[in-house]
PDB file of N, H, CA, C and O in Angstrom:
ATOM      1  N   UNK A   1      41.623  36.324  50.585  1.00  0.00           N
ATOM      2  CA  UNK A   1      40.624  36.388  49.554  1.00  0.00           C
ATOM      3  C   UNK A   1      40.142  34.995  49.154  1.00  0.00           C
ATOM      4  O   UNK A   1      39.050  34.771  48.633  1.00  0.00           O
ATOM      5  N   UNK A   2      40.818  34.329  49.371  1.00  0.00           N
ATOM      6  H   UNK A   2      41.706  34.511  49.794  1.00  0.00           H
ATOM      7  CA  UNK A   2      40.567  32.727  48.849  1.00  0.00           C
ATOM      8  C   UNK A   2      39.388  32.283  49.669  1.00  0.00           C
ATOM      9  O   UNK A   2      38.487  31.942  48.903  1.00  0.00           O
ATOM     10  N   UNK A   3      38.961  32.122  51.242  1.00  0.00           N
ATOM     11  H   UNK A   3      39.693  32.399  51.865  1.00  0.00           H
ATOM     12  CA  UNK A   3      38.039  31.864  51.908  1.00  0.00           C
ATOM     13  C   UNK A   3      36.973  32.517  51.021  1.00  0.00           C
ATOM     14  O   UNK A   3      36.225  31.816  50.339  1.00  0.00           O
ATOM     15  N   UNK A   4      36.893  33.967  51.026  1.00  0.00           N
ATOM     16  H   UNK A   4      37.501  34.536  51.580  1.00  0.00           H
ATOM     17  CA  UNK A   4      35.628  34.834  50.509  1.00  0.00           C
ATOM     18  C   UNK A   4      35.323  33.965  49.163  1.00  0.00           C
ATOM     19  O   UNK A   4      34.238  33.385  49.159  1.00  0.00           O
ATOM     20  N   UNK A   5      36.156  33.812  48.025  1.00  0.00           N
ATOM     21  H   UNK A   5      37.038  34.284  48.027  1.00  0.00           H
ATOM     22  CA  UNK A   5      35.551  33.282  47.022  1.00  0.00           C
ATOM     23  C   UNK A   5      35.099  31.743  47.488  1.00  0.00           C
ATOM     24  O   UNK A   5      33.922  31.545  47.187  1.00  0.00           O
ATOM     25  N   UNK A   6      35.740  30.587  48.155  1.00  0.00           N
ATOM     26  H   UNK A   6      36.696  30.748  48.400  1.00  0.00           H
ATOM     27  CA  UNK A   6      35.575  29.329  48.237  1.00  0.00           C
ATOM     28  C   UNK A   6      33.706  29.690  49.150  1.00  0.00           C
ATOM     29  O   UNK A   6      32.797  28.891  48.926  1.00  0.00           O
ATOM     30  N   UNK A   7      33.467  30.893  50.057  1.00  0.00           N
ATOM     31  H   UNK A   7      34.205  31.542  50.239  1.00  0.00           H
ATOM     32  CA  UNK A   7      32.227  30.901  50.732  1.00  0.00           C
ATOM     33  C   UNK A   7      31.546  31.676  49.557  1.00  0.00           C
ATOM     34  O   UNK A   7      30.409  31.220  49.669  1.00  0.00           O
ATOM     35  N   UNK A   8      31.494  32.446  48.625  1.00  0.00           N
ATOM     36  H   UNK A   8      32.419  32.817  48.535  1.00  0.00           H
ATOM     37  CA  UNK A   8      30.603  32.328  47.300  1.00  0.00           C
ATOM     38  C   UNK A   8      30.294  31.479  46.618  1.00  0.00           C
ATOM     39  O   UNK A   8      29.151  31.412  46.166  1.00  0.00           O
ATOM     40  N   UNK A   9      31.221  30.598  46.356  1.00  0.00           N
ATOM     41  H   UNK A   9      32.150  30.652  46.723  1.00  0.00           H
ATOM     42  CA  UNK A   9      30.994  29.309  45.535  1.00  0.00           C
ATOM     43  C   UNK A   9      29.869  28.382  46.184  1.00  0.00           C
ATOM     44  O   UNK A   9      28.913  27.865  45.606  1.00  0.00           O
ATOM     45  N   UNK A  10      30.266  28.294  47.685  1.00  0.00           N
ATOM     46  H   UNK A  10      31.043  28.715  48.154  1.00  0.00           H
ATOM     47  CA  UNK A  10      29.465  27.266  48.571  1.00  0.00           C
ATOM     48  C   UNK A  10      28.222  28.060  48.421  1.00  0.00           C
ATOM     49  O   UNK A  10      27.278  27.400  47.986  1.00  0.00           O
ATOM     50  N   UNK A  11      27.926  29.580  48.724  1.00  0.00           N
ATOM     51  H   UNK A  11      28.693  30.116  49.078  1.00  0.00           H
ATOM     52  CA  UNK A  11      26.630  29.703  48.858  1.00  0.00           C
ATOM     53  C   UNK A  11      25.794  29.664  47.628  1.00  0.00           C
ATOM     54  O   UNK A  11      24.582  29.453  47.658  1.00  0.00           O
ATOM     55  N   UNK A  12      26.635  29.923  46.302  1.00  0.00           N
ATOM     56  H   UNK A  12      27.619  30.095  46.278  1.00  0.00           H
ATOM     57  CA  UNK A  12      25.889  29.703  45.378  1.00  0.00           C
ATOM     58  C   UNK A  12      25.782  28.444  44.512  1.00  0.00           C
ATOM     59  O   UNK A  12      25.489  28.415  43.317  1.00  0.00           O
ATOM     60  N   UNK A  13      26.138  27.159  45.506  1.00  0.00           N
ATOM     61  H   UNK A  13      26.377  27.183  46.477  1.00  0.00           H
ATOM     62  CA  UNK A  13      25.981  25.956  44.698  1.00  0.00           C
ATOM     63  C   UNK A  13      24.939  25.605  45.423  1.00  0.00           C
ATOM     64  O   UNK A  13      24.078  24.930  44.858  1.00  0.00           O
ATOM     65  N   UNK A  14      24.694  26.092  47.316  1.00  0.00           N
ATOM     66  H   UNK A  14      25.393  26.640  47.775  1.00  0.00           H
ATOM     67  CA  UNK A  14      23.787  25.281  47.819  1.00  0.00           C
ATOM     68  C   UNK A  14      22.123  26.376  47.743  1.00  0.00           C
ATOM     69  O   UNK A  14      21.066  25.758  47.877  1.00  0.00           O
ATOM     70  N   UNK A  15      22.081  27.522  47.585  1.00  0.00           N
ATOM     71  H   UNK A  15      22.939  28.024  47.477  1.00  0.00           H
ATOM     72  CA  UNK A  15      21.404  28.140  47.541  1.00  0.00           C
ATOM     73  C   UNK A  15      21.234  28.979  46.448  1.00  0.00           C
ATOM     74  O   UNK A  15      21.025  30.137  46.811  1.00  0.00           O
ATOM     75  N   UNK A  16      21.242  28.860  45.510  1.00  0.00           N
ATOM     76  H   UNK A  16      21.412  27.920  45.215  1.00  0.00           H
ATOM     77  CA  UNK A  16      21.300  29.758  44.444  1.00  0.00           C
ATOM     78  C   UNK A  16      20.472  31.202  43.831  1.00  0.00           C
ATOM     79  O   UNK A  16      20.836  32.274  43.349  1.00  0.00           O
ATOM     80  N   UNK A  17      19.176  30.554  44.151  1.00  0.00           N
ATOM     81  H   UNK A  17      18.880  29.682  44.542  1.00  0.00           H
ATOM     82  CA  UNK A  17      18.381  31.437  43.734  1.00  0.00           C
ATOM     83  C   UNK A  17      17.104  32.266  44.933  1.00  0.00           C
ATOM     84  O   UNK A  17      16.094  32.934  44.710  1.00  0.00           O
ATOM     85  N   UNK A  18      17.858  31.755  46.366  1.00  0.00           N
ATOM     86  H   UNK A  18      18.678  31.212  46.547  1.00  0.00           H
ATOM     87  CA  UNK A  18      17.431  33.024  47.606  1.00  0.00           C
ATOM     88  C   UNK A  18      18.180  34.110  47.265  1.00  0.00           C
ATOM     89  O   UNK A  18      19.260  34.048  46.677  1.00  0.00           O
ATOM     90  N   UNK A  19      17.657  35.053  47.604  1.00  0.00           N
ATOM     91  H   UNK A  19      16.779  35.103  48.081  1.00  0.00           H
ATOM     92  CA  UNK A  19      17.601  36.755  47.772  1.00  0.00           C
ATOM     93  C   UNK A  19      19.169  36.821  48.903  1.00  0.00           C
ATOM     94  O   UNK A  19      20.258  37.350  48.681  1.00  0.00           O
ATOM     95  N   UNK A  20      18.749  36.166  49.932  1.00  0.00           N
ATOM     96  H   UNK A  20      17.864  35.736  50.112  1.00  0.00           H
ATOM     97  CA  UNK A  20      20.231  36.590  50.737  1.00  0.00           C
ATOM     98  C   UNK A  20      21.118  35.797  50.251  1.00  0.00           C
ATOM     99  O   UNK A  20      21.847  36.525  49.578  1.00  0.00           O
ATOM    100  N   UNK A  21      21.529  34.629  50.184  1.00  0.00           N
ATOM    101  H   UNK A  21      20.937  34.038  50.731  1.00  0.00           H
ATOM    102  CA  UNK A  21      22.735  34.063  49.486  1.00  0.00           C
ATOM    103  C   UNK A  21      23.336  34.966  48.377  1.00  0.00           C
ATOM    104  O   UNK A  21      24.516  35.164  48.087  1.00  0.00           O
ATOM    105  N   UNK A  22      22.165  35.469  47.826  1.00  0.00           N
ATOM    106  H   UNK A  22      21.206  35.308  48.062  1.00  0.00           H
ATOM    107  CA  UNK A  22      22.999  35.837  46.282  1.00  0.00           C
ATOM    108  C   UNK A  22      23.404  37.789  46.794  1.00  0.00           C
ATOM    109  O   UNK A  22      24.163  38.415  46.055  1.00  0.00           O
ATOM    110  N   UNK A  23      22.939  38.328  47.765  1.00  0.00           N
ATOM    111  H   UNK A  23      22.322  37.819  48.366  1.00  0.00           H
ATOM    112  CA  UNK A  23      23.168  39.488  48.394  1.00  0.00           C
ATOM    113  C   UNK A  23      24.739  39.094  49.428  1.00  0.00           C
ATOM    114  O   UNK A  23      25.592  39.950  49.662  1.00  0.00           O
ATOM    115  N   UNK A  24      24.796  38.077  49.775  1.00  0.00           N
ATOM    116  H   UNK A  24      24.103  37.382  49.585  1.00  0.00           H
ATOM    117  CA  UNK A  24      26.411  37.696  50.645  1.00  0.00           C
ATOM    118  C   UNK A  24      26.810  37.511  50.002  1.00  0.00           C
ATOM    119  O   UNK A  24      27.977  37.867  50.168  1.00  0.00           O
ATOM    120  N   UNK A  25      26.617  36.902  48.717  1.00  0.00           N
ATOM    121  H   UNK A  25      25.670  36.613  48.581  1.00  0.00           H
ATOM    122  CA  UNK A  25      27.668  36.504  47.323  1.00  0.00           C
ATOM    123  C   UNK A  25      28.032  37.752  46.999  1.00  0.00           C
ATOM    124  O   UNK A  25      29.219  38.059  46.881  1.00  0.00           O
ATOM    125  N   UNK A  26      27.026  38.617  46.818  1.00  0.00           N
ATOM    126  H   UNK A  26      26.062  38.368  46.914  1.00  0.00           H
ATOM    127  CA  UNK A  26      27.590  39.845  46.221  1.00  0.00           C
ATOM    128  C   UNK A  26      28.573  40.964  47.271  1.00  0.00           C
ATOM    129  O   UNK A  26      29.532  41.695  47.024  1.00  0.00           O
ATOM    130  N   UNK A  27      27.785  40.664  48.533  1.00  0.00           N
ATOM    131  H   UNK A  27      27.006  40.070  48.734  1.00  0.00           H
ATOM    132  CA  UNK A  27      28.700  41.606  49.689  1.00  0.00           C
ATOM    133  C   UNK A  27      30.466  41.335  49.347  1.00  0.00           C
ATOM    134  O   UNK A  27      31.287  42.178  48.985  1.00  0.00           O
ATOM    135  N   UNK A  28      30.706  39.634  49.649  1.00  0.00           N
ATOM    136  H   UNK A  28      30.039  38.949  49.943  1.00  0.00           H
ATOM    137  CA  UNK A  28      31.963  39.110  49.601  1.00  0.00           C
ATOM    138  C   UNK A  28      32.439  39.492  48.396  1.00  0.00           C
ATOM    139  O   UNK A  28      33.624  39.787  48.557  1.00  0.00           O
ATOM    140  N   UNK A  29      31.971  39.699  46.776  1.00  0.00           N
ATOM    141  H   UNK A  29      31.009  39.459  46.645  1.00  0.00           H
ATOM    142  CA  UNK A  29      32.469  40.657  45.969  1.00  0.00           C
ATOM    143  C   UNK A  29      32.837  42.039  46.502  1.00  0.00           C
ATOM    144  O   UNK A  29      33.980  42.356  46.828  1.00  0.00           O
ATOM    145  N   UNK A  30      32.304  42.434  46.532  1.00  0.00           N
ATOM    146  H   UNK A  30      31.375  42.176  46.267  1.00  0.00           H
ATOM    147  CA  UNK A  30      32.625  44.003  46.914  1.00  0.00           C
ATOM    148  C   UNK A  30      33.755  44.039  48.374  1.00  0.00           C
ATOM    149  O   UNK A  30      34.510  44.880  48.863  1.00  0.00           O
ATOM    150  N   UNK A  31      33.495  43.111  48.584  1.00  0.00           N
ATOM    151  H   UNK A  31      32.882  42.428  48.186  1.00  0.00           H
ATOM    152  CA  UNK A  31      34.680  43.276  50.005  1.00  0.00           C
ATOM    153  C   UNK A  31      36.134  42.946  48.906  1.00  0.00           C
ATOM    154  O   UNK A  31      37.150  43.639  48.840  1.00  0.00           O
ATOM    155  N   UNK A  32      35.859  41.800  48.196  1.00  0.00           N
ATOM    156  H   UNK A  32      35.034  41.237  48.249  1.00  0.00           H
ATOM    157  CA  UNK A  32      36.868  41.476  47.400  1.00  0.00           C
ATOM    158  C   UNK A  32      37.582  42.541  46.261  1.00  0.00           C
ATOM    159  O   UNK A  32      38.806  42.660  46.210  1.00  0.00           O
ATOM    160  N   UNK A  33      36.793  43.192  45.484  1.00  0.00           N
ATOM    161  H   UNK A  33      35.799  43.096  45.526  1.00  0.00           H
ATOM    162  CA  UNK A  33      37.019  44.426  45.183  1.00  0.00           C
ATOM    163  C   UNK A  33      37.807  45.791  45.999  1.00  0.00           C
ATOM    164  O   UNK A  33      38.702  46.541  45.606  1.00  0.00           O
ATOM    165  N   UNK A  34      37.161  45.743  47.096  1.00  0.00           N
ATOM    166  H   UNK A  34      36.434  45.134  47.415  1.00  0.00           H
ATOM    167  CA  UNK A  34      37.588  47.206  48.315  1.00  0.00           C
ATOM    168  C   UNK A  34      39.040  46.247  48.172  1.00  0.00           C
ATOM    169  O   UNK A  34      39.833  46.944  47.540  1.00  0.00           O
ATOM    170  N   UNK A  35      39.639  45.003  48.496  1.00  0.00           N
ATOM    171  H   UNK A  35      38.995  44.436  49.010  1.00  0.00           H
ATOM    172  CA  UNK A  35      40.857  44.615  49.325  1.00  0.00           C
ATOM    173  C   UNK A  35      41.572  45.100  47.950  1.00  0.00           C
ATOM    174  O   UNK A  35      42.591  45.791  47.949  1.00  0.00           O
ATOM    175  N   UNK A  36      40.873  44.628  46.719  1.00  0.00           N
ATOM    176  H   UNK A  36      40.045  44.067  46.719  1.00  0.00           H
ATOM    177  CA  UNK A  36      42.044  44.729  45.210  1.00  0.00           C
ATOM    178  C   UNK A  36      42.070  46.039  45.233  1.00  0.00           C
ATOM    179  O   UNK A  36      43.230  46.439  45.330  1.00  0.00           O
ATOM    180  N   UNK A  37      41.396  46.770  45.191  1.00  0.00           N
ATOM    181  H   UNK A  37      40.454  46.445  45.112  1.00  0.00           H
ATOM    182  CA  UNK A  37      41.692  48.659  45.192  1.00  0.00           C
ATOM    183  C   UNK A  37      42.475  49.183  46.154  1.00  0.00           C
ATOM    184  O   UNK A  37      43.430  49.893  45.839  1.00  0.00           O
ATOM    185  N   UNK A  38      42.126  48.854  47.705  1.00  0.00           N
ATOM    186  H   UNK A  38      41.351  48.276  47.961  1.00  0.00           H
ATOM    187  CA  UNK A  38      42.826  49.712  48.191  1.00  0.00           C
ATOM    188  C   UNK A  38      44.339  49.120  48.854  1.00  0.00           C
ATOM    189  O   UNK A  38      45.116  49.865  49.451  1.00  0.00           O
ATOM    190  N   UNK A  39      44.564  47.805  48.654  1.00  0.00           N
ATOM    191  H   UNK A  39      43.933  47.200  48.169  1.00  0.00           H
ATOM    192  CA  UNK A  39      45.608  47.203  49.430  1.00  0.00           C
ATOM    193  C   UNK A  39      46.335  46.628  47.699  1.00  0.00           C
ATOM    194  O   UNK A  39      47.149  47.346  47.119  1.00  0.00           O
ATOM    195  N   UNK A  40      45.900  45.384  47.147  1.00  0.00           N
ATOM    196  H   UNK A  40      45.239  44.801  47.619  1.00  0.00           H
ATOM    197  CA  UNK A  40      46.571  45.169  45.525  1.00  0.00           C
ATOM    198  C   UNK A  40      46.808  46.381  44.736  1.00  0.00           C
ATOM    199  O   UNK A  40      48.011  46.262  44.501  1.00  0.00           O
ATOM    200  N   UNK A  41      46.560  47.108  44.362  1.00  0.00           N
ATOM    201  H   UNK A  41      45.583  47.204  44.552  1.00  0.00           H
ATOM    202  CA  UNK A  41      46.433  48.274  43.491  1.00  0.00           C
ATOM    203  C   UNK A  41      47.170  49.919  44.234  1.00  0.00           C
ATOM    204  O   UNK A  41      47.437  50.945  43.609  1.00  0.00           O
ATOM    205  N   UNK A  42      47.307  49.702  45.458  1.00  0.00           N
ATOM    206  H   UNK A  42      47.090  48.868  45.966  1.00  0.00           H
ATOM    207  CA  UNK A  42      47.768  50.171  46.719  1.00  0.00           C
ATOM    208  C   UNK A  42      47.266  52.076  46.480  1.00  0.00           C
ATOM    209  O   UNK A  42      48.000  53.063  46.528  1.00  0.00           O
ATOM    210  N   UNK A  43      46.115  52.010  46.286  1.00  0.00           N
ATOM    211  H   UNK A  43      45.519  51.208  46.247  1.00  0.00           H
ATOM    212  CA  UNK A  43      44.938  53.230  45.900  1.00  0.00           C
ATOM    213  C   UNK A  43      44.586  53.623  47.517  1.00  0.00           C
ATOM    214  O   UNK A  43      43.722  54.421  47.880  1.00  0.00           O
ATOM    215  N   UNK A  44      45.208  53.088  48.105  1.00  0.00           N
ATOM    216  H   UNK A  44      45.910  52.439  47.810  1.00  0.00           H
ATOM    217  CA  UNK A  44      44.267  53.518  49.622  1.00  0.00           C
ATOM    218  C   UNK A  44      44.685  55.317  50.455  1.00  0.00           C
ATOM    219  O   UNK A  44      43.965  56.048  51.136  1.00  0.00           O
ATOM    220  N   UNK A  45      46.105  55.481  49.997  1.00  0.00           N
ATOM    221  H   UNK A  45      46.690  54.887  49.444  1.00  0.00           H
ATOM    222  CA  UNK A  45      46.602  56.722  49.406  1.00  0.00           C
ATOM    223  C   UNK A  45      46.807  57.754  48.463  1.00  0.00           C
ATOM    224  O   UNK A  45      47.425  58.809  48.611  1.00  0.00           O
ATOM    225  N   UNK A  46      46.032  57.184  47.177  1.00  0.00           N
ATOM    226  H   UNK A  46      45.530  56.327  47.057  1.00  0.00           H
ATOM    227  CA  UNK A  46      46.027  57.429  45.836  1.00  0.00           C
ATOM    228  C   UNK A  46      44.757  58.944  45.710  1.00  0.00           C
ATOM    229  O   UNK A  46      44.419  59.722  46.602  1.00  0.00           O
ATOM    230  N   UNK A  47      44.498  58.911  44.844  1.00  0.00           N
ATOM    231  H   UNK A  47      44.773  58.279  44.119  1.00  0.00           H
ATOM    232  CA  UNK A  47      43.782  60.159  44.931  1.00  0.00           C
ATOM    233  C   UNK A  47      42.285  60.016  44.769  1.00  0.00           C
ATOM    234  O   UNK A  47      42.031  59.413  43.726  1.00  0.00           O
ATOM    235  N   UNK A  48      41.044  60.424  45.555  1.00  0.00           N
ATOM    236  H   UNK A  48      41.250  60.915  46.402  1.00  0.00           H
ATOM    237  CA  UNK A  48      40.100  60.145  45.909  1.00  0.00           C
ATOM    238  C   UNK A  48      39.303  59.451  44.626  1.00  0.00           C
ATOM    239  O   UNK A  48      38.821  58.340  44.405  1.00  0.00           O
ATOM    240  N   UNK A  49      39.408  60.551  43.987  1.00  0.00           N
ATOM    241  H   UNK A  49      39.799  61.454  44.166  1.00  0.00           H
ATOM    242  CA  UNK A  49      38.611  60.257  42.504  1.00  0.00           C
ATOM    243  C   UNK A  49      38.585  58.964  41.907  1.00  0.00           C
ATOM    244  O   UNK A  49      37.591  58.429  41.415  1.00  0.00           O
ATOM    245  N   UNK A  50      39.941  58.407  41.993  1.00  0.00           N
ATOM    246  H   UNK A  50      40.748  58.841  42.393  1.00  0.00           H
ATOM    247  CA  UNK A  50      39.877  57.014  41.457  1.00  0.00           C
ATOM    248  C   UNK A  50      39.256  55.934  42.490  1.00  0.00           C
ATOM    249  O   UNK A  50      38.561  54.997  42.097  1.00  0.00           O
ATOM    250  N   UNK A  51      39.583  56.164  43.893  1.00  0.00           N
ATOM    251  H   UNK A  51      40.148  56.925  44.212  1.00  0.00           H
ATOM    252  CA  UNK A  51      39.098  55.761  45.096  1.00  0.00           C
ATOM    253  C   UNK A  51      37.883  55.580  44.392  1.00  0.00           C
ATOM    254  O   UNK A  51      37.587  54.474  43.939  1.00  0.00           O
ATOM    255  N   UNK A  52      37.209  56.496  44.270  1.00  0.00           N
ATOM    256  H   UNK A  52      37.450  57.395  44.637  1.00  0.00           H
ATOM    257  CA  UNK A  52      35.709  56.680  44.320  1.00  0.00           C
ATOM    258  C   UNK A  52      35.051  55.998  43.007  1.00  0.00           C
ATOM    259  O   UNK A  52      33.999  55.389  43.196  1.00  0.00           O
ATOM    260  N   UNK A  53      35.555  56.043  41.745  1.00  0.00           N
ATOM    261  H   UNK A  53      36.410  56.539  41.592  1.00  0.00           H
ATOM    262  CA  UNK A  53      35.445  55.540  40.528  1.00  0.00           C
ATOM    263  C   UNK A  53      35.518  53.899  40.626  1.00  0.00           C
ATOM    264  O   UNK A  53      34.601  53.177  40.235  1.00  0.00           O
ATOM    265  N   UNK A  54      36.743  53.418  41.205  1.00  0.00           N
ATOM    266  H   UNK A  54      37.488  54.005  41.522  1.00  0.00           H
ATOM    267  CA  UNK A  54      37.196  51.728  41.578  1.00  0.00           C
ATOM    268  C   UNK A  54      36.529  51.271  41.921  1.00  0.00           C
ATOM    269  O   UNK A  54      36.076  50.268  41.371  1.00  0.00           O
ATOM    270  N   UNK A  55      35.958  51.886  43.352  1.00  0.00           N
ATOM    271  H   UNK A  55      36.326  52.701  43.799  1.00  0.00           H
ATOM    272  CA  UNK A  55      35.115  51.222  44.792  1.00  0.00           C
ATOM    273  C   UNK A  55      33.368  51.578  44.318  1.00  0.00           C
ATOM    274  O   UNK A  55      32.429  50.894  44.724  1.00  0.00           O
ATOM    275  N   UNK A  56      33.173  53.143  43.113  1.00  0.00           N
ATOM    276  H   UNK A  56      33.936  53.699  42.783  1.00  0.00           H
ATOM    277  CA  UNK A  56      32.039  52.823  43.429  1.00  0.00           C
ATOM    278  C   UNK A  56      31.012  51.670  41.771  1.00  0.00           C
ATOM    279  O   UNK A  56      30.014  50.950  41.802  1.00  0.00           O
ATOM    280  N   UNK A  57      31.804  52.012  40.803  1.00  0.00           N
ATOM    281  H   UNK A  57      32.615  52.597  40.778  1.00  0.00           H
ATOM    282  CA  UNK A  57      31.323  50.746  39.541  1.00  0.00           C
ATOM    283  C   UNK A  57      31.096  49.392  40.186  1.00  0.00           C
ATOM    284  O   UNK A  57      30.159  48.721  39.754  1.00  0.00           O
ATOM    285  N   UNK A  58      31.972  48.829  41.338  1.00  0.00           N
ATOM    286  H   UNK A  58      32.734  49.374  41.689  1.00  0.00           H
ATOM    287  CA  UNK A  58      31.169  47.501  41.822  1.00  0.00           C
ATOM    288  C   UNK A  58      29.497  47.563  43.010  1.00  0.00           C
ATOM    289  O   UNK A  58      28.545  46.819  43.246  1.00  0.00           O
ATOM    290  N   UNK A  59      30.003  48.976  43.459  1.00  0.00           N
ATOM    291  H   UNK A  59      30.777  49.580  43.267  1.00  0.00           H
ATOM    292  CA  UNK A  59      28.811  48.908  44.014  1.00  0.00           C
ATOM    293  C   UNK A  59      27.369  49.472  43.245  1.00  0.00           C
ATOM    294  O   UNK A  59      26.244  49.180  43.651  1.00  0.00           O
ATOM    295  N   UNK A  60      27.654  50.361  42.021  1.00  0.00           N
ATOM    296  H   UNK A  60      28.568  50.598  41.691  1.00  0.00           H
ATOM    297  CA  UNK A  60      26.324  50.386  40.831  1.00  0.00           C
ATOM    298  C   UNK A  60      26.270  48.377  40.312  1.00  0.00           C
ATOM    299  O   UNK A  60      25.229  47.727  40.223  1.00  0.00           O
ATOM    300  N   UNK A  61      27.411  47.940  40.110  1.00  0.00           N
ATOM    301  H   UNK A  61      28.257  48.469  40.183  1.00  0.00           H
ATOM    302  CA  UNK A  61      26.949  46.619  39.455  1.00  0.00           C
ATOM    303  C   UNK A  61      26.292  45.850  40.268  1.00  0.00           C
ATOM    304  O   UNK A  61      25.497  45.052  39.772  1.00  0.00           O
ATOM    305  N   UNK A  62      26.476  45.905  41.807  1.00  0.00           N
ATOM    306  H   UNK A  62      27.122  46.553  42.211  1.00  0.00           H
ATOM    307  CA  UNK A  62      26.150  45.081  42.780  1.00  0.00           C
ATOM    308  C   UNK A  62      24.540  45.261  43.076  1.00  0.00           C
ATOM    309  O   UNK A  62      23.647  44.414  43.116  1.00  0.00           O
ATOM    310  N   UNK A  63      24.509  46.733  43.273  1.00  0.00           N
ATOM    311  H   UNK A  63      25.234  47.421  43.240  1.00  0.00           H
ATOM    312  CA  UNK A  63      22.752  47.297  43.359  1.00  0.00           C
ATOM    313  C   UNK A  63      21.754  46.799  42.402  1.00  0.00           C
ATOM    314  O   UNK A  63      20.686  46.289  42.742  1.00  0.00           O
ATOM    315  N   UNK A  64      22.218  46.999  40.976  1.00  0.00           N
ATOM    316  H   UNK A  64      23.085  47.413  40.701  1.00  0.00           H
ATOM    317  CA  UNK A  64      21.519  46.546  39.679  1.00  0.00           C
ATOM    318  C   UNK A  64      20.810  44.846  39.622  1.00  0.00           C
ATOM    319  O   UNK A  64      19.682  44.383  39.457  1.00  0.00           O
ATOM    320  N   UNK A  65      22.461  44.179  39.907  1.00  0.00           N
ATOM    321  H   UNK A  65      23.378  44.555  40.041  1.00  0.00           H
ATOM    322  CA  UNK A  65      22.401  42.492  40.449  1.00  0.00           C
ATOM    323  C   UNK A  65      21.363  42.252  41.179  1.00  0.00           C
ATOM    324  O   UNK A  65      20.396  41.558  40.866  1.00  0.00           O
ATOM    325  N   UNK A  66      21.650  43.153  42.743  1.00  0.00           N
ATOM    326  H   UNK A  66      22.435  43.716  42.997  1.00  0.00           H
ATOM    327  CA  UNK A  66      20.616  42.799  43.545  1.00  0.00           C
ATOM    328  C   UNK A  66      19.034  43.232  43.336  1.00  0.00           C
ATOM    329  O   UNK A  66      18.204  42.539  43.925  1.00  0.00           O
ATOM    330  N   UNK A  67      18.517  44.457  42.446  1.00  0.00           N
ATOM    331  H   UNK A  67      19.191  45.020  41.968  1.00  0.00           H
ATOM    332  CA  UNK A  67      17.416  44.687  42.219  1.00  0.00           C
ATOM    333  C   UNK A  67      17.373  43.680  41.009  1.00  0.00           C
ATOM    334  O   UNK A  67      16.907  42.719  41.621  1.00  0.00           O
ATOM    335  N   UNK A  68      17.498  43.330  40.005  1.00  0.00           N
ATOM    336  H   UNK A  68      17.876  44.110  39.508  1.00  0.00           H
ATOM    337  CA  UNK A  68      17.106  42.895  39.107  1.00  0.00           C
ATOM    338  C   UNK A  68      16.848  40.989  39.736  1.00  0.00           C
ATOM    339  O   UNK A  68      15.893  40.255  39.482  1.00  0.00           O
ATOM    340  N   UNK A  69      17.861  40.739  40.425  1.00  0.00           N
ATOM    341  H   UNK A  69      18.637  41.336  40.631  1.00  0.00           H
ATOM    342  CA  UNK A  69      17.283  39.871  40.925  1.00  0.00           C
ATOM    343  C   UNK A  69      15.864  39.383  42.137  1.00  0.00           C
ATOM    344  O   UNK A  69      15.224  38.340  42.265  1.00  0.00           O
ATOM    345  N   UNK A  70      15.818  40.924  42.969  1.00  0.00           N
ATOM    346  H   UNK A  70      16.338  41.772  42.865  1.00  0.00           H
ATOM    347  CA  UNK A  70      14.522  40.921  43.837  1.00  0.00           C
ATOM    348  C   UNK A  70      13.395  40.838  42.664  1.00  0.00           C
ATOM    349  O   UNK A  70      12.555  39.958  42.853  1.00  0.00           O
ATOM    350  N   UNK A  71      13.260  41.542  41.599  1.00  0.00           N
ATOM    351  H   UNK A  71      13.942  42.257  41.445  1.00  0.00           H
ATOM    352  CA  UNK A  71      12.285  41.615  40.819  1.00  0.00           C
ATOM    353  C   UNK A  71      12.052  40.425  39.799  1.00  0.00           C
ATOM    354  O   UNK A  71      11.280  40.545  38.848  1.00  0.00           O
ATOM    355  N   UNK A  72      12.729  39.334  40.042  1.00  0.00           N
ATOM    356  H   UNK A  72      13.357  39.237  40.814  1.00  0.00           H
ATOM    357  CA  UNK A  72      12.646  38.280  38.904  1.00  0.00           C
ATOM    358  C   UNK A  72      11.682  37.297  39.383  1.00  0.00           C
ATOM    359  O   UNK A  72      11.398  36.321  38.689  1.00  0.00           O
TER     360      UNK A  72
END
């Protein structure tokens, strides 16, 4: 997990305000999220519902991020 955040940081110090940097910033969240749910939190056997609740609130926050930022 440490690479994924140190390559967010880089893309959002050197590129900040392109459309794809800030869409890989957000991918590498959500990858970072999926690893804390289903491997930290050890949900990958757990029961769908929460599966689905964990994994899907970053991907409504991530969509919102990314539209509100196409539209700015």
């Amino acid at each position: 997990m440490l690479p994924m955040s140190v390559a967010a940081v880089w893309l959002g110090h050197h590129a900040p305000d392109a459309l794809l940097p800030v869409a890989v910033i957000l991918l590498l969240g959500l990858g970072k999220a999926w690893l804390i749910v289903l491997r930290f939190m050890e949900l990958g056997h757990g029961p769908r519902l929460w599966q689905s609740l964990l994994l899907g609130w970053p991907l409504v926050v991530t969509g919102v991020i990314l539209v509100l930022h196409a539209t700015h």
